[in-house]
N, C-alpha and C positions, 0 to 999 in steps of 0.2 A: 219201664219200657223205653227204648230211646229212641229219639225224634227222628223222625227220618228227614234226612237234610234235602233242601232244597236242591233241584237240578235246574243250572244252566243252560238254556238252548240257544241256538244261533239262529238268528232271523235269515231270509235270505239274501241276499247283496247281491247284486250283481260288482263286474270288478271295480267297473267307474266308482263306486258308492263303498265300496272296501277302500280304494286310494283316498277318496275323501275322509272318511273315518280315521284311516290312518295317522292320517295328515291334520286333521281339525278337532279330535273330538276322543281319542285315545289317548290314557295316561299314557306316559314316557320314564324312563329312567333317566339317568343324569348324564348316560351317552346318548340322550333321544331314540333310545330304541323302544319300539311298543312292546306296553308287560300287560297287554288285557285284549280281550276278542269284544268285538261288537255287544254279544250277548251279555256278556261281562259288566260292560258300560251300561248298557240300560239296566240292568241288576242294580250296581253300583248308584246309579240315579233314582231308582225306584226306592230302594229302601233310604237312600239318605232325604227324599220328599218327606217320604210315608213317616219319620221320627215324629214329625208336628202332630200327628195322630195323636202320639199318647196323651197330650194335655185333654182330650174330650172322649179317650176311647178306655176301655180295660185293659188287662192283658193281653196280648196277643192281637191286639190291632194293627199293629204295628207289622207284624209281619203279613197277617190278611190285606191290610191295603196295599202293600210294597208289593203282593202279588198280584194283585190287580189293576196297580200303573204298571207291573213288567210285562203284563198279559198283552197289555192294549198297545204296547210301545212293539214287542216282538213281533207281533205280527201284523206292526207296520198298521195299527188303527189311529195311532194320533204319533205324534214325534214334534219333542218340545224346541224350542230353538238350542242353536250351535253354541251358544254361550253357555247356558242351561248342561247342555248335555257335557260340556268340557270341566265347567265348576262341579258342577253339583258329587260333594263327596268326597274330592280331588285332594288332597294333602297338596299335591304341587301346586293348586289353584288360589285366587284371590277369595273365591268364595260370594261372589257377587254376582250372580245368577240373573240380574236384570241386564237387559243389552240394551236400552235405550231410556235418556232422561231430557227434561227439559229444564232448563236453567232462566233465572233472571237477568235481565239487562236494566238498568234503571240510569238516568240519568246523572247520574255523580261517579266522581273520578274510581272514590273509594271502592264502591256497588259494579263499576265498571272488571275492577282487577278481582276484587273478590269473588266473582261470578270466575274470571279468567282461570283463578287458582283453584278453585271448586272442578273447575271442568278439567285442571290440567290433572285433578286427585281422581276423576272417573276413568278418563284415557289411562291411565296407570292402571284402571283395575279392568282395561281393557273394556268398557262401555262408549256409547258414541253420545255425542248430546244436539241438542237444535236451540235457538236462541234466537227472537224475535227484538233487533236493533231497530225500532219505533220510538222507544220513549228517548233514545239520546237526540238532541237538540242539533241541529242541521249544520252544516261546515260553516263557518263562518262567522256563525253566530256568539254573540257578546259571550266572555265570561268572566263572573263579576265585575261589570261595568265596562268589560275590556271590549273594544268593539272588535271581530274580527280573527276571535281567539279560540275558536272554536272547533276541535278534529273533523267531529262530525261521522255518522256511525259508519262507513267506507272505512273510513282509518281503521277506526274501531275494530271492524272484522278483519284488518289486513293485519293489526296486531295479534288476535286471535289464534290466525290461521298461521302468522309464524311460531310465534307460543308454542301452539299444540301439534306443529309441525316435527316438534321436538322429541316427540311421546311416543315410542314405538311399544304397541302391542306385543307383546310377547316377543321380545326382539325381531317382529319383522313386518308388521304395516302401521300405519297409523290411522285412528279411530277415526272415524266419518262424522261430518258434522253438515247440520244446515242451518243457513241464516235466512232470515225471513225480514223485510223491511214492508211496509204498510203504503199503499199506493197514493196516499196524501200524504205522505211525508214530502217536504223539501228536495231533498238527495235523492229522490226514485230516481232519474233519469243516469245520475251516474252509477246507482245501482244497478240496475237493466245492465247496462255496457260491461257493469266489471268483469266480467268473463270473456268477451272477445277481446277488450282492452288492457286485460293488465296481465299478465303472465305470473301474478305473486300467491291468487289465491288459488292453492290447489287441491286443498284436502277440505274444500267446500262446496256443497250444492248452496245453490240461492232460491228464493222462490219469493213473487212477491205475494202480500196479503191487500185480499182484495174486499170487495162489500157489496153487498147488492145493490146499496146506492151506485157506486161506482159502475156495476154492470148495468146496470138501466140509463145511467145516463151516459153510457156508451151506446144503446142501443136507440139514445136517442138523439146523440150525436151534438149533447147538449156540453157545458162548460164543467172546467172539475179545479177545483182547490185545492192546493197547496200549503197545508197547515203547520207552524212551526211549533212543534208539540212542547215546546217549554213555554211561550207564552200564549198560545192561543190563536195568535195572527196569521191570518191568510199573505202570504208571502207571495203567491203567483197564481194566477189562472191560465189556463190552457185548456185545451179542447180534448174532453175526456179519450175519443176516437184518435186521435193523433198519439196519445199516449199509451193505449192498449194496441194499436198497430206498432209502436217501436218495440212494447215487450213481445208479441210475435214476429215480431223481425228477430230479434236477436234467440226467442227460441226456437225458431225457423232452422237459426244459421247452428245454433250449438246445440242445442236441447235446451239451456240457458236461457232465460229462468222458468222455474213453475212456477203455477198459478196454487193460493191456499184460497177457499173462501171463506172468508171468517166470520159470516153469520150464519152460514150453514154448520159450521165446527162451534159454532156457541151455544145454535139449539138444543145441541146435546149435550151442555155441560151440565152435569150434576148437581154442582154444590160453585154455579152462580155466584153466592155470599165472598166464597172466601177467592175470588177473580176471577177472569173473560180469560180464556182459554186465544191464545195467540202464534202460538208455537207448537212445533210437533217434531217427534222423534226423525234421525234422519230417512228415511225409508217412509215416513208420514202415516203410518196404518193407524200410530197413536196419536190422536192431540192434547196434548199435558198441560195440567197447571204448572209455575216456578214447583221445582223440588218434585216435580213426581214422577215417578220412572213406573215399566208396565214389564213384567214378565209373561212370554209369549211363549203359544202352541198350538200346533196345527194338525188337524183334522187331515188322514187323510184320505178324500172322500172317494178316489175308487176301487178300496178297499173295504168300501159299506153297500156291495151289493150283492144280489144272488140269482141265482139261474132259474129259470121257469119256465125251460122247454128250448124244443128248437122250431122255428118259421120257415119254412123253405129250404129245409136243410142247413141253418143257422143257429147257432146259439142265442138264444135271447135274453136278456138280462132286466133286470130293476132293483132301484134302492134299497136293500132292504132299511128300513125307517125302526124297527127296533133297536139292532144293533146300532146305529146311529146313533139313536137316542141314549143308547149305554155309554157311548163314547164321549157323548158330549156332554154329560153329568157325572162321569168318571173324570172327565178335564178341565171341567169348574173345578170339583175338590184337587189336582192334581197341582190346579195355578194358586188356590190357595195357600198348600200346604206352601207350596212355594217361595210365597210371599213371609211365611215365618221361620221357612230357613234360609233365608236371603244373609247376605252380609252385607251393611250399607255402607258406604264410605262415608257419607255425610250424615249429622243428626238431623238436618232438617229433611234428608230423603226418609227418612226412617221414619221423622215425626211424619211426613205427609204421606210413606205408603202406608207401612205396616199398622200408621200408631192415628191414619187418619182416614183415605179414600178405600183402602185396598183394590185398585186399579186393577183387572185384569184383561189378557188378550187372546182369546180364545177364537182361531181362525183355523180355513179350511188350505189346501193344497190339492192336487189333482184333478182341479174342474174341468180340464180340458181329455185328460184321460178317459173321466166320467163319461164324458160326453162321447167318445170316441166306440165305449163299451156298451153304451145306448142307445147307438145309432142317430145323436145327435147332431147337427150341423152346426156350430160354434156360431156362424154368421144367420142365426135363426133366430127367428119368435121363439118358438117352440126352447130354444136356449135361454135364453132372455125368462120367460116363465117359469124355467125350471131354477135358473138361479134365483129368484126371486122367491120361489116354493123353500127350498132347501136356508136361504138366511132366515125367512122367517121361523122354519123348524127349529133351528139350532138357535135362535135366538129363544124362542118358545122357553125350549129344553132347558139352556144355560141359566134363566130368570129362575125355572125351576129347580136348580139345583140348588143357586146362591139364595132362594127362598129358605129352602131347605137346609144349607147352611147355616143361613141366620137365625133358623128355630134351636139348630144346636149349638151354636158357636157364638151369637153375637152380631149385632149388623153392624154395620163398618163405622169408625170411631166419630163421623162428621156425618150421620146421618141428621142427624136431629138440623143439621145448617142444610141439609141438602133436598130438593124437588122432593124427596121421595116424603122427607116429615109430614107425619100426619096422616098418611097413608099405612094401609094394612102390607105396603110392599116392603117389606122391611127385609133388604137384601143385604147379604154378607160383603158385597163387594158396589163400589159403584156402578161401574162398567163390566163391561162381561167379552164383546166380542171386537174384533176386526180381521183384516186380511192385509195377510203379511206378506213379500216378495217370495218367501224361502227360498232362496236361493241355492246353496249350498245343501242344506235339509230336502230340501226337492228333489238333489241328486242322489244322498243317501237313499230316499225310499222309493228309488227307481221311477218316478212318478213325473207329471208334468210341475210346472211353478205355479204356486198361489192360485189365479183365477185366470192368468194369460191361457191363451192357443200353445198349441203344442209348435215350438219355434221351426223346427224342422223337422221330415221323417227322418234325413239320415242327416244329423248333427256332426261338425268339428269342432271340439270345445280345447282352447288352451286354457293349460291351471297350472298351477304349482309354479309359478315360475318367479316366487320371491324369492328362494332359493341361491338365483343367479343374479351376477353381479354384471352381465357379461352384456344385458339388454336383448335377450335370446329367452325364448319360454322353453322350460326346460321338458316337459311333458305335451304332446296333444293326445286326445281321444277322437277316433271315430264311431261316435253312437247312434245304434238303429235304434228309432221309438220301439219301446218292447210292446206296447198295445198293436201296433199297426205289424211289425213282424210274426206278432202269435197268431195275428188276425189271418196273417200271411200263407203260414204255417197249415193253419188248420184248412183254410181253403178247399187245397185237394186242385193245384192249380192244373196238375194233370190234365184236369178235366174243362179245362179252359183253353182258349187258343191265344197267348197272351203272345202280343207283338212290340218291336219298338223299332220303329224306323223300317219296318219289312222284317226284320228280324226273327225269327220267333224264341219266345226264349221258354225254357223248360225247367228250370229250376226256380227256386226261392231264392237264390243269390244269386244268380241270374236278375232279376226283378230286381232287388233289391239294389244292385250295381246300375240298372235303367234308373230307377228312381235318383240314385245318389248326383247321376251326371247331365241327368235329363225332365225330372220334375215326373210326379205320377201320371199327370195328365197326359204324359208322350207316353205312359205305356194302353196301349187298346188292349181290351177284350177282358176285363175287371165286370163284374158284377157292378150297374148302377151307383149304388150307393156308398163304393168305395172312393168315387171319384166328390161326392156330394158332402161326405163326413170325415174323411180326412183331408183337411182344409187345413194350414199353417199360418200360422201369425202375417206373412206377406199377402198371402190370397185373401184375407179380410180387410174389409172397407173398414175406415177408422170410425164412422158412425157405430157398428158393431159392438166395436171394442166400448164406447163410452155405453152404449144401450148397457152391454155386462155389469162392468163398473158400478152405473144408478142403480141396476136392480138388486145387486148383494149390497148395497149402499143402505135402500131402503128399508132392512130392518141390522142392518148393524150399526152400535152404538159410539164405538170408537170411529175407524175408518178404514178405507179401501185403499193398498199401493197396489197400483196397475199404471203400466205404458199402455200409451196409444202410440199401435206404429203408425207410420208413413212412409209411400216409397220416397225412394231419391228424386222423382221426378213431381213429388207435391209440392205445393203453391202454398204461400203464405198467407192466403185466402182459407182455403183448405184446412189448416190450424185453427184461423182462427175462427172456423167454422166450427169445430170440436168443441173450442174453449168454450163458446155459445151456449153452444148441445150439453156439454157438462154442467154448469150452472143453472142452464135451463133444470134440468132433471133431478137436481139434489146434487149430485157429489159435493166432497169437502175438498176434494182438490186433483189438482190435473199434471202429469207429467204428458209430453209429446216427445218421442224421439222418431227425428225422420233418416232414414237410411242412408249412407252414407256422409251425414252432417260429421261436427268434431269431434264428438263423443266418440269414443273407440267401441265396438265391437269388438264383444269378446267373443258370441255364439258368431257363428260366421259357416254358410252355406259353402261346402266342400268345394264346390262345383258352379262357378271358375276361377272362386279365390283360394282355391288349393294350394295356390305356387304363392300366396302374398302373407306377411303376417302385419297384422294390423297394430299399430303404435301407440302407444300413449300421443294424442296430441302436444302435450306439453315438453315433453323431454327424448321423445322416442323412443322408450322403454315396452316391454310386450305388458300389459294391462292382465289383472286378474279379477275374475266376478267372484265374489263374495257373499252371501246371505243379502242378494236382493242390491249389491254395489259395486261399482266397479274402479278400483282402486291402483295406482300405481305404484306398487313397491319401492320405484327408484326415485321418485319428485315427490311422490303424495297425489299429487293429483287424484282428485275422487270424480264419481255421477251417482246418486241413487235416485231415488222414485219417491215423489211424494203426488 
């Protein structure tokens, strides 16, 4: 009898999220024309995972699994990163399915360049890296006996960031990178500055590493040390508070630097033994050992719920927590298989994923949709508790998967050196979960980013514009949130007396045109609680945003990339009010971007920057967001989120 062959279906897209597909994530011919649909892709992806099956499966597992990552990707239940979904499969690809590593920096010349030439072999394979410049030995400082001869790690990353300056992704951006310098280093202070002051590094975020020492004796306004990490010597004292006001000063003015905490990112490290965890992918959702890199995927969660009635003539919704729970133990095994059909560039990334941690990054998207379909208010308790419910579910979940994992497969090759020894937890993988920007992925599955607010109801988003050479974005969108227009939709606004300015208006695009030029709040006569739940990334207090942040913090094991906005009109008090509240709480680390500072704006409210296009600060080029970054095609200039 013969087989009946597998049928390809097409998920739904809207067109924004076809352009992007198009554009990021569909094979090409060698005219760059696309030879595959959506559906196609995830097929393609799905079965080239599901091969790792056959080492622990029978016959025909291989195809049973490959139908159950296509099942869960088609209809939009989880969707893995942009890297991931372009390799995986791809004859034209690299074949290196991780998007994010951490590299060493060590004090000698050799380890210096070695590290340089490692990261210039990942940028090749189109990966981004993070590097923590601590251990090199301060400007000035002796070498071999020589007083005064010393680069000092500034240099260091200004070398770096020309290097890798070099390395265009797939002929047309170059990879993102973050350097992290340690807040008792020597050079902090010309660190802090480099970004308002030098105009050379552009395809870098900075972020400094901080301590809980160092945070309490800020908070107690006591004295802080300057240690010269090659020999031990206190080189200078200053007053802890003068020097955490200059690093919010200069993030104030750029966004420029983040904060990392680094004894909050070390209680989670695993396997201790084999080093302190210092550095983190650029987007920060991972904190890596030297050589270990994290393949990522996301959840997306408001696609995990279901109906149960209507209230007042309302739909009403909730979690469904089954189907969750299939998704997020269908996405353990999915990061796994992943990890065995990775291609590494390096042996030592291969020795420390595949062959040592098996790192994985198992996070959520859509939380602000969620919320939106819940009748939740983003700037809530009741918020605040549910993400707090939902990490610990999915962490729950994940343990039990990679449990179950390692009864069949093996637990991950350094257990025995790591926390878990000794223990009946004997998991397939170290790490299991974080939250990712998704940037780009967010807009394929029509859905909100990562764990932010939904940015606007009716969005202008420039993209594609690496294309052009001309300093002009060659495409914009104008996007209705599709939660808030269905919600729009179903209404029956007929049956309302909706006004704006006296006006009255009678249609849904009608509405929808008030909202775009005039903010929801100026239209009257909505139902209570359309005014109270759909709330935008500017209408919330930045306290909100870090409350979010701590509580999916609290049971995930890697980490959280989330911006804390601020308007144009917040105070550098203000900042450093957040930075507080976030260390207070847990987080691992803090980005702040305040509105209109120098960082470009890529998402940018219609209405009344309609008539402006917003520049690269560095070169004047139009800027494009990325999977969580925002990048300039023409100079490099980068900003991501840690």
């Amino acid at each position: 009898m013969r087989k009946k062959q597998f049928k390809v279906v097409e998920p739904v897209l809207s067109q924004v999220g076809l352009e992007v597909a198009k554009k990021r994530y569909l094979m090409t011919d060698m005219k760059g024309q696309v030879r595959e649909s959506v559906g196609k892709m995830f097929w393609r992806v799905a079965r080239h995972l599901a091969k790792a099956e056959i080492q622990w499966g029978s016959n025909g597992v291989v195809e049973k699994t490959a139908k159950e990552f296509y099942e869960r990707m088609v209809n939009w239940k989880f969707v893995c990163s942009g890297k991931a979904m372009f390799e995986a499969g791809n004859p034209g690809g690299t074949g290196q399915l991780s998007a994010c590593f951490v590299l060493p920096v060590e004090d000698e010349i050799d380890s210096i360049f070695k590290t340089l030439g490692d990261a210039a072999v990942v940028h090749k394979n189109n990966g981004g890296t993070g590097f923590n410049f601590s251990r090199i030995r301060p400007h000035g400082d002796k070498v071999k006996n020589v007083p005064g001869a010393a680069s000092g790690p500034v240099d260091f990353l200004r070398a770096y960031s020309a290097a890798l300056a070099q390395i265009l992704q797939g002929a047309k951006r170059q990879g993102a990178n973050i350097a992290i310098l340690n807040v008792d280093h020597p050079d902090i202070l010309e660190f802090i500055r480099l970004k308002n002051e030098d105009g050379s590094i552009k395809n870098f975020n900075i972020s400094v590493g901080v301590t809980d020492e160092f945070m309490e004796t800020v908070d107690k306004n006591g004295w802080w040390k300057l240690v010269n990490p090659r020999s031990g010597e206190v080189v200078k004292r200053l007053k802890a508070r003068k020097l955490f006001d200059e690093i919010v000063a200069h993030t104030w003015k750029s966004g420029d630097p983040g904060l990392a905490f680094l004894d909050r990112m070390e209680e989670d490290n695993p396997t201790p033994s084999l080093g302190k965890i210092s550095a983190t992918n650029p987007c920060g959702e991972i904190p890596l050992l030297p050589y270990e890199s994290c393949n990522l995927t996301s959840i997306c969660l408001q696609k995990h719920i279901k109906k149960v009635g209507r209230k007042k003539g309302e739909e009403k919704w909730e979690i469904d927590w089954d189907d969750l729970e299939k998704t997020v133990k269908l996405g353990v095994k999915f990061l796994d298989d992943m990890i065995e059909m990775n291609t590494y560039a390096l042996k030592e990334i291969e020795e420390m994923v595949k062959n040592g941690n098996r790192r994985i990054g198992l996070g959520v998207m859509g939380f602000g949709h969620l919320l939106y379909k819940l009748k939740i208010a983003y700037n809530s308790n009741e918020a605040v508790r549910l993400a707090e419910r939902l990490s610990k579910f999915i962490r729950k979940k994940a343990e039990d998967a990679s449990l179950k994992l390692g009864r069949e497969r093996g637990v991950f090759a350094n257990f025995d050196v790591s926390v878990f020894s000794g223990t009946a937890e004997r998991y397939r993988n170290c790490a299991l979960t974080m939250i990712a920007p998704t940037g780009t992925t967010s807009i394929l599955a029509n859905t909100s980013s990562g764990i932010e607010p939904v940015f606007s109801l009716v969005t202008l988003r420039r993209v594609f514009n690496e294309d052009d050479r001309r300093n002009k974005p060659t495409k914009e969108f104008i996007m209705v949130d599709p939660v808030f227009e269905t919600e729009l939709r179903e209404l029956g606004i007929k049956n309302y007396e909706l006004r704006i300015k006296g006006r009255k208006l009678k249609t849904v695009d009608e509405v929808l045109e008030a909202v775009a030029g005039y903010g929801l709040r100026a239209v009257k006569g909505l139902p209570e609680w359309y005014y109270r739940v759909f709330v935008t990334t500017h209408e919330i207090e930045p306290k909100w945003h870090v409350k979010i942040q701590a509580a999916w913090q609290k049971w995930i094991d890697n980490s959280v990339s989330k911006t804390i906005n601020f308007s144009e009109k917040a105070t550098a008090k203000e900042v450093k009010k957040a930075y507080m509240m976030a260390w207070k709480l847990g987080c691992k680390g803090i980005t702040i971007y305040r509105d209109g500072s120098k960082q470009d704006q890529v998402l940018n409210l219609p209405k009344p920057a309609s008539g402006q296009i917003q520049m690269c600060p560095e070169c004047g080029a139009a800027a494009v967001f990325a999977d969580g970054c925002v990048n300039c095609p023409q100079c490099g200039w980068s900003k991501c989120t840690i």
